[in-house]
C-alpha positions as CSV (number, residue, x, y, z in Angstrom):
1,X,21.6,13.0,3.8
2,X,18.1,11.3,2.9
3,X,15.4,11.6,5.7
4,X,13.0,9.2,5.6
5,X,9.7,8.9,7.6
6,X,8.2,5.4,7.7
7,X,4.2,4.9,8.0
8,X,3.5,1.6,9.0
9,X,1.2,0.2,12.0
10,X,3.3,-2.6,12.2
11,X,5.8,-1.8,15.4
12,X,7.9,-4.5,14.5
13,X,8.1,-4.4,10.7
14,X,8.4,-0.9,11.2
15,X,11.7,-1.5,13.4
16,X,13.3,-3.8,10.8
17,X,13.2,-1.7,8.0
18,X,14.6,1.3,10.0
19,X,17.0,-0.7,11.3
20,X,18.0,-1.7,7.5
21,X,17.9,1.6,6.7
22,X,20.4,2.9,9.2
23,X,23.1,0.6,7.8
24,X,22.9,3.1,5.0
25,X,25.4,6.5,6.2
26,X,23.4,8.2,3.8
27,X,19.9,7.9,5.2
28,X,18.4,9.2,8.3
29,X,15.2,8.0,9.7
30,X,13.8,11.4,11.0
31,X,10.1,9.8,12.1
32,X,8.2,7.0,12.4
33,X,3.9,6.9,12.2
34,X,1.4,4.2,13.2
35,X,-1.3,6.0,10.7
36,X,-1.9,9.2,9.0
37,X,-3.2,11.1,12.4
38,X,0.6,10.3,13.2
39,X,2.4,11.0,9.9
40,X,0.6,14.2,9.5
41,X,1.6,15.7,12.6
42,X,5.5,14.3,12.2
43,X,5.3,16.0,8.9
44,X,4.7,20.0,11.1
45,X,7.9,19.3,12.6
46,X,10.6,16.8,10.6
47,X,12.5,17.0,7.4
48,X,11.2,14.1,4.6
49,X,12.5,13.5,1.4
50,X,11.2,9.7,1.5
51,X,8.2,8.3,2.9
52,X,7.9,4.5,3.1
53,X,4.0,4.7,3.5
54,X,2.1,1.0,4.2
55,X,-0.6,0.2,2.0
56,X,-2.7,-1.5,4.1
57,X,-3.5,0.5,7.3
58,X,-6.5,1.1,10.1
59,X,-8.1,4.4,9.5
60,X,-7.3,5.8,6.2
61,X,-5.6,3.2,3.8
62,X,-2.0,3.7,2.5
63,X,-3.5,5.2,-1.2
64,X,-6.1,6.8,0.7
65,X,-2.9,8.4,2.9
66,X,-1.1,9.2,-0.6
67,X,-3.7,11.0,-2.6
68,X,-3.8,13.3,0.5
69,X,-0.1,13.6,0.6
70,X,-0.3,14.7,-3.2
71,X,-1.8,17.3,-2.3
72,X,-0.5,18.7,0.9
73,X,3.0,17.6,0.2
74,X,3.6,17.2,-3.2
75,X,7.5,17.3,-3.2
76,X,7.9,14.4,-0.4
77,X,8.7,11.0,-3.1
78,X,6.1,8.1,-1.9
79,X,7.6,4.6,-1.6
80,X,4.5,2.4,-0.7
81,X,6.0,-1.1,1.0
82,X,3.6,-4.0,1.6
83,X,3.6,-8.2,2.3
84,X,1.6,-8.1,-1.0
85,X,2.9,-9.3,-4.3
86,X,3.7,-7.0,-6.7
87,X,1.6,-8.1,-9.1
88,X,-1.9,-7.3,-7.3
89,X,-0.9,-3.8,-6.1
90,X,2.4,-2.6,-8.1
91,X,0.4,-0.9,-10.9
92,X,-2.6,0.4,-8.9
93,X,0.0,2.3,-6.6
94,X,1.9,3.5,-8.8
95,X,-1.1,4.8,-10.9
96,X,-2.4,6.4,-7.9
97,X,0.9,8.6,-7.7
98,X,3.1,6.3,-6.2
99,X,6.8,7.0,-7.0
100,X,7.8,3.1,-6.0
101,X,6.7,0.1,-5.0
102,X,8.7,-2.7,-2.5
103,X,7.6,-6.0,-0.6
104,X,8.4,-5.7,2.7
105,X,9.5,-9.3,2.7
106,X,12.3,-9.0,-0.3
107,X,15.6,-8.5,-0.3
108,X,17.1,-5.7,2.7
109,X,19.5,-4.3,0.4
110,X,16.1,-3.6,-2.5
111,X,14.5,-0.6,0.3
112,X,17.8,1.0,0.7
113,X,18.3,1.6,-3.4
114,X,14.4,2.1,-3.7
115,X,15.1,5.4,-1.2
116,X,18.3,6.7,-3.0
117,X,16.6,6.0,-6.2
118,X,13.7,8.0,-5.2
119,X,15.6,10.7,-3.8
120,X,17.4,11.3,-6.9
121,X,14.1,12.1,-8.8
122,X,13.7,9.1,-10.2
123,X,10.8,6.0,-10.2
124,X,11.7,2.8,-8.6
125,X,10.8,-0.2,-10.7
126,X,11.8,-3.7,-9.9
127,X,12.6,-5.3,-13.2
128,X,8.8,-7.7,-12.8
129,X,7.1,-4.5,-12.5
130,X,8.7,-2.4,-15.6
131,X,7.6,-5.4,-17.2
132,X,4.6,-5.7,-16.2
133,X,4.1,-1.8,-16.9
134,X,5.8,-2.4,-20.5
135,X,3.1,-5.2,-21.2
136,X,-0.1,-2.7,-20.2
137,X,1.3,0.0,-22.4
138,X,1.8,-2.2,-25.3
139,X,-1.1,-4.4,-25.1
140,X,-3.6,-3.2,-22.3
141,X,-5.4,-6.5,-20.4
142,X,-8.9,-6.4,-20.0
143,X,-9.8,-4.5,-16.6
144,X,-10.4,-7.5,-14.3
145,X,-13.9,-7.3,-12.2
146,X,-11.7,-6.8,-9.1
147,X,-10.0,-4.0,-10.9
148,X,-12.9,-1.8,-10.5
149,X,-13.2,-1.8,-6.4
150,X,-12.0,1.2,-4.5
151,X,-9.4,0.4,-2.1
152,X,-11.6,-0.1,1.2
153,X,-13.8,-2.7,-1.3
154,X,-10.7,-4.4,-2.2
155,X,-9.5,-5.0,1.1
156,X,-12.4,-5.7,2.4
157,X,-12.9,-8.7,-0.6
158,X,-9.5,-10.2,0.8
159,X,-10.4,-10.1,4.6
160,X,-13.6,-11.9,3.8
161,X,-11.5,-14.5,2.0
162,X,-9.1,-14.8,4.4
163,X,-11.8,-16.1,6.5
164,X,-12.0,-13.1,8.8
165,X,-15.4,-12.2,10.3
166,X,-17.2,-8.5,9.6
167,X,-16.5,-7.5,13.0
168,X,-13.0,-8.0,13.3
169,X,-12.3,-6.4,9.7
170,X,-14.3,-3.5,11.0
171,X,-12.2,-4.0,14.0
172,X,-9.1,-3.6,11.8
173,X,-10.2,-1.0,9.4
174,X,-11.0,1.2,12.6
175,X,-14.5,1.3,10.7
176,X,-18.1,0.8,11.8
177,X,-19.5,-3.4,11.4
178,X,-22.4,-1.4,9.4
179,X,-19.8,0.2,7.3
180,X,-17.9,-3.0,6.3
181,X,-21.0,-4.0,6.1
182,X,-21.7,-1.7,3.3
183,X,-18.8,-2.5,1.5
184,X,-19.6,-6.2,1.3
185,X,-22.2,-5.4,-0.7
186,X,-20.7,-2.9,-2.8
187,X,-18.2,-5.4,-3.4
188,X,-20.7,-8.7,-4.0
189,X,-22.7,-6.0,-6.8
190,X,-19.6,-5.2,-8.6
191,X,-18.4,-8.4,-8.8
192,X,-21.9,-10.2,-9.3
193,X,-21.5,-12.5,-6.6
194,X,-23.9,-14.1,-3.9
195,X,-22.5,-14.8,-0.8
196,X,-19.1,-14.7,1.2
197,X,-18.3,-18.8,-0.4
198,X,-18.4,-16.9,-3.8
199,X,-16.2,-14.2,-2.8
200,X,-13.6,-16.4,-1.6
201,X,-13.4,-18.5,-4.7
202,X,-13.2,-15.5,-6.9
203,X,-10.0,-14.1,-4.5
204,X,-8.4,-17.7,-4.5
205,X,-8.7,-17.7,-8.7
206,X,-7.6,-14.2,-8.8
207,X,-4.5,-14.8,-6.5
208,X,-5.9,-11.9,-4.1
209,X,-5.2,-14.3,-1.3
């Protein structure tokens, strides 16, 4: 038997992909967590082989989430799911220790064999992404200006161009308005950008949104 724990804010999201999961004999859903205040504490008490851990979270992002993990629970196999395309966020999670990567929108029958390939000690890679992975190692792409933003600057770049005010990113983010605030500007620096207009076109030319 597999047991999974799923991380995901989403209640609803959450509930379909443990209900595709439990058409599988083999796995067993032993927890579910809204956020990493959650998942820690189901950790203390349930068996998990597989976490299905949501990249993007309130509180402490999903890579935020696993470089803890890495280090508290090294053994547990990190699948991170999201509703964004593989090839913004594939690479970055799996560089940051990730032993997967699945769109929460694809195909059912793709998050059942990404847990039983996990559990059996082994990387899940969509064919796109071993490409994608093949094509750094042979012929690294320049790092993209993007590239270099920490996770919090990142999605804060992609709230702002989804047309989403300070205070309801902070609002989402669980974060201060002066915090987001911060990472604006971070982000506006790095990018050597001017205002929120700018930001937007960059995402839009980047495919970020």
């Amino acid at each position: 038997m597999i047991h999974v724990v799923l991380c995901d804010d989403h209640a609803v999201l959450r509930r379909g992909i443990r209900d595709t999961l439990l058409d599988d004999p083999d796995i067993s859903v032993t927890a579910e967590a809204a956020g990493y205040s959650e998942l820690r504490e189901a950790l203390r008490h349930v068996a998990c082989d597989v976490l299905l851990l949501d990249i993007n979270m309130p509180g402490r992002s999903g890579l935020e989430v696993l470089a803890s993990l890495r280090e508290t629970h090294p053994a547990i196999r990190v699948l991170m799911v999201s509703m964004y395309p593989e090839d913004q966020y594939a690479l970055r999670c799996l560089k940051a220790g990730a032993h997967g990567y699945a769109n929460k929108a694809g195909d059912p029958g793709a998050l059942i064999a990404a847990v039983h390939t996990l559990a059996q000690g082994r990387k899940y890679l969509t064919p796109e992404v071993a490409q994608m992975m093949a094509d750094s190692l042979a012929e690294p792409a320049p790092e993209l200006p993007h590239e270099t933003l920490s996770e919090r600057e990142l999605q804060t770049l992609v709230k702002i161009a989804s047309g989403k005010r300070l205070s309801d990113i902070a609002e989402e983010l669980m974060l201060s308005p002066k915090t987001v605030s911060v990472y604006r500007a971070r982000v506006l620096e790095k990018l050597k950008l001017s205002n929120n207009a700018e930001l937007t076109v960059y995402a839009i030319r980047n495919q970020l949104v």
